[in-house]
C-alpha positions in Angstrom: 5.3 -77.7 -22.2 7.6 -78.1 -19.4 8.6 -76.7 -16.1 12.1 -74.8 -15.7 13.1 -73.7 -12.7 16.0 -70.9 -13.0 18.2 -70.4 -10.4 19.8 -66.4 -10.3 23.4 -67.3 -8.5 22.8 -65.3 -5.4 19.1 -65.1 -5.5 16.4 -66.6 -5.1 14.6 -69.2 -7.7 12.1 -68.6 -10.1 10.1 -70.6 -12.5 9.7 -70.2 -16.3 7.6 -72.5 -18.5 9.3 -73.6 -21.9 9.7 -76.5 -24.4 12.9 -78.5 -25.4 15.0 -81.4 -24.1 15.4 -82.1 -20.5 19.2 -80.7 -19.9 21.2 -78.7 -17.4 22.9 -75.6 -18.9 24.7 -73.3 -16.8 26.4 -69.8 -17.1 28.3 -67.3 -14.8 25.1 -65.8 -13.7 22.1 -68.1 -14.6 21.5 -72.1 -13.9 19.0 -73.5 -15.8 17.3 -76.9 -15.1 14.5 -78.8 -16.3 12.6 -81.0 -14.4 11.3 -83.8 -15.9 7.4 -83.7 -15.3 5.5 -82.3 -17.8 2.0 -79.7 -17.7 0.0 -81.8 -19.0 -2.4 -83.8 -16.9 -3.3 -87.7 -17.5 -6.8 -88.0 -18.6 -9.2 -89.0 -15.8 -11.6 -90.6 -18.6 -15.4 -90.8 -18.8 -17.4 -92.5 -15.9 -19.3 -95.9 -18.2 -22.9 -95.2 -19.5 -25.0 -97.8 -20.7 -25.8 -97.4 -24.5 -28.1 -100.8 -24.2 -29.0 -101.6 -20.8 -29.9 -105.4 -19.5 -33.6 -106.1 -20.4 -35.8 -108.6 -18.6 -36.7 -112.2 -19.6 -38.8 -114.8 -19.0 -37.4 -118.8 -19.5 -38.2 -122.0 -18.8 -37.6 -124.1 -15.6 -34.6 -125.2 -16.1 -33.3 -123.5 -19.2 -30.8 -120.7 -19.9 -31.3 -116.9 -19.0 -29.0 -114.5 -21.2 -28.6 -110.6 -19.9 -26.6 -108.5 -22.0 -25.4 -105.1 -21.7 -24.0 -102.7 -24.5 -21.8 -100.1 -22.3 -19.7 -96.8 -23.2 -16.0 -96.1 -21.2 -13.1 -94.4 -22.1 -11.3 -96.3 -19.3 -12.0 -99.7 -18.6 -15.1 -100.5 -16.6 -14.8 -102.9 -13.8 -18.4 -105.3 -13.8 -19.9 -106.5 -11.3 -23.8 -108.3 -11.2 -26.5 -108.1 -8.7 -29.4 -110.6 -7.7 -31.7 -109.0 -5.2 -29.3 -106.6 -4.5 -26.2 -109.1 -3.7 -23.0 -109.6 -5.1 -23.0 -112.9 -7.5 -20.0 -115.3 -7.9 -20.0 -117.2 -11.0 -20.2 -120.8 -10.8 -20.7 -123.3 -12.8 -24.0 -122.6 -13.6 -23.5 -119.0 -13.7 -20.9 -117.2 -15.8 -19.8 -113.8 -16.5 -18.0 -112.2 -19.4 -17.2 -108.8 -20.5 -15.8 -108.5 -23.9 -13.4 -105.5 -24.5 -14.1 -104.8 -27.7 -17.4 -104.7 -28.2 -17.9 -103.4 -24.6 -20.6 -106.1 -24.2 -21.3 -107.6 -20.6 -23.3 -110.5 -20.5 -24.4 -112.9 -17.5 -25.8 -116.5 -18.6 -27.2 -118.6 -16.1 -27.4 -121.9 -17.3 -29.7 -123.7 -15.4 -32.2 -121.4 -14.7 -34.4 -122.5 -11.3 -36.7 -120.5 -9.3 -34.3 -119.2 -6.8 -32.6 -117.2 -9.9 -36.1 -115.2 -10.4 -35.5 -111.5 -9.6 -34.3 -108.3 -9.9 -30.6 -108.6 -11.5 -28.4 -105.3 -11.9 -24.8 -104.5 -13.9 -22.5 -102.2 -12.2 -19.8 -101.0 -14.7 -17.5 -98.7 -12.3 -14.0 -97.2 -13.1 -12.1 -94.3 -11.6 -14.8 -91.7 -13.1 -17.7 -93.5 -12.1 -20.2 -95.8 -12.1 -23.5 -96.7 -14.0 -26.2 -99.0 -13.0 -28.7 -100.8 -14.7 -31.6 -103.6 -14.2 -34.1 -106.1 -15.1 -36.3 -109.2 -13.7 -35.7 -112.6 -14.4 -38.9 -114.4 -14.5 -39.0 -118.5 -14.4 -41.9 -120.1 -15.5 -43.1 -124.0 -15.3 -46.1 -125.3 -16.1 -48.2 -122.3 -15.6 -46.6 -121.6 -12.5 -44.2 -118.1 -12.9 -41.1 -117.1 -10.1 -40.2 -113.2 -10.5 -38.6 -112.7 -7.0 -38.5 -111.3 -4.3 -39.5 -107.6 -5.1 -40.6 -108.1 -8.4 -44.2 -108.2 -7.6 -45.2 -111.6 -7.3 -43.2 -114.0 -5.0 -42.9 -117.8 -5.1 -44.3 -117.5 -1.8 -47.7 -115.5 -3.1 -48.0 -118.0 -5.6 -47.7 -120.6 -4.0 -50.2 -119.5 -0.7 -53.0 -118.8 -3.8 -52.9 -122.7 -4.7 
């Protein structure tokens, strides 16, 4: 459908709504002209949803922590991950990737020390929305377990018991 504006020679204009080809056509009494927008309005999408959120884990000192998250977005989501509640830049120790086509985000730290114990989150935002999800990262070595701050037990509280 699209918008014609008819212009009565004399008068004022009015608008009609009609289909066909843009043109200008033009007679002793009437001018017709059709602007080029059309009725319909673009999409605005579906804000992402998380059909498999992140879970936690628990690795080794020194081994490699995997978070993945299976996500649902008509438009595409813009990711961004959380540890304790801070933005993360990957490194080279810690890399991102977000596959389009399986709408899988996944955050692999490679090297996996007791400063990376915590709480981690996904944001997946586009112009709809955004969705949120989270898990702890637990490190363990030889008997000694990291979870973060605000995961329960600190380094710190673990460390004060010994």
């Amino acid at each position: 459908m699209f918008l014609w504006n008819l212009l009565h020679r004399g008068g004022g204009p009015s608008t009609h709504f009609l289909s066909g080809q843009e043109r200008l056509v033009s007679s002793p009494d009437f001018l017709w002209h059709q602007q080029a927008s059309s009725m319909r309005k673009p999409s605005a999408g579906l804000k992402p949803e998380f059909l498999r959120p992140i879970t936690g884990c628990t690795v080794e000192h020194g081994g490699v922590a995997r978070f993945h998250a299976c996500l649902s977005a008509s438009l595409k989501p813009e990711i961004t991950w959380f540890h304790n509640q801070q933005p993360i830049q990957p490194t080279k120790n810690v890399v991102f990737h977000f596959d389009e086509l399986t709408n899988v985000a996944t955050l692999i730290i490679v090297d996996a020390f007791s400063e990376h114990a915590g709480q981690y989150a996904c944001r997946a935002a586009n112009s709809a929305g955004e969705a949120v999800c989270s898990a702890t990262l637990t490190i363990t070595k030889e008997g000694i377990t990291w979870m973060g701050p605000g995961a329960g037990v600190t380094q710190e509280d673990i460390l004060e018991e010994e």
